[in-house]
N, C-alpha and C positions, 0 to 999 in steps of 0.2 A: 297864428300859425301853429302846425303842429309840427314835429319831429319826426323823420324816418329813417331806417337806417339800413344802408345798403352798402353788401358787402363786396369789395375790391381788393386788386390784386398791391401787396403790401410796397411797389413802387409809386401806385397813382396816391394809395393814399398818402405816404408822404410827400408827394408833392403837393396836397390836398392841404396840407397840414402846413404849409410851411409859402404858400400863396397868401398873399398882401389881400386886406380887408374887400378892397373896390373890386379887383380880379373875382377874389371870390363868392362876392355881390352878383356881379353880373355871370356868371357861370351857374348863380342858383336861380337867377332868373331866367334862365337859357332851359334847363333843367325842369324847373316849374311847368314852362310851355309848353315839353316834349310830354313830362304826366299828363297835363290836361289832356293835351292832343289823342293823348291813347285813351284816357276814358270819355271823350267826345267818340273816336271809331267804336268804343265797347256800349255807349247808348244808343250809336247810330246802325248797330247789328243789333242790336233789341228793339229795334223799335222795326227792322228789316223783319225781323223773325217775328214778331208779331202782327206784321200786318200778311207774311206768308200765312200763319194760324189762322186769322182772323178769314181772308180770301179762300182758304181747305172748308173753311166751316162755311162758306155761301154769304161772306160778308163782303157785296158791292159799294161800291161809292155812292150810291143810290139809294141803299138803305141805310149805309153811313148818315148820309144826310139827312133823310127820313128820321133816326134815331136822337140826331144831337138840334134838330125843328122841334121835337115832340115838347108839348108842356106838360109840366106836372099837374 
């Protein structure tokens, strides 16, 4: 696990500070979820915005396929 640190208004944090081991277990697993969740929407708009690139440049599904059939 790594460490991040993010900054809060000087009430939450001490309650942050002063919340029992199990509480605040489950409130960093709550936490965890919501990050992922937003870099799952931030691959899931990369990967939108690349396939809008890809379809501007005349790339169908058709050649998609054509492309990822071809042997070396």
């Amino acid at each position: 696990m790594d460490r991040i640190v993010l900054d809060v208004d000087s009430t939450l944090a001490r309650a942050w500070r002063n919340v029992t081991p199990s509480v605040r277990a489950r409130y960093e697993e709550k936490i965890n979820a919501v990050l992922r969740g937003l870099k799952e929407v931030e691959f899931d708009r990369l990967l939108d915005e690349a396939g809008r690139i890809a379809a501007n440049n005349g790339l169908t599904e058709e050649k998609l396929d054509a492309l990822l059939n071809e042997e070396d």
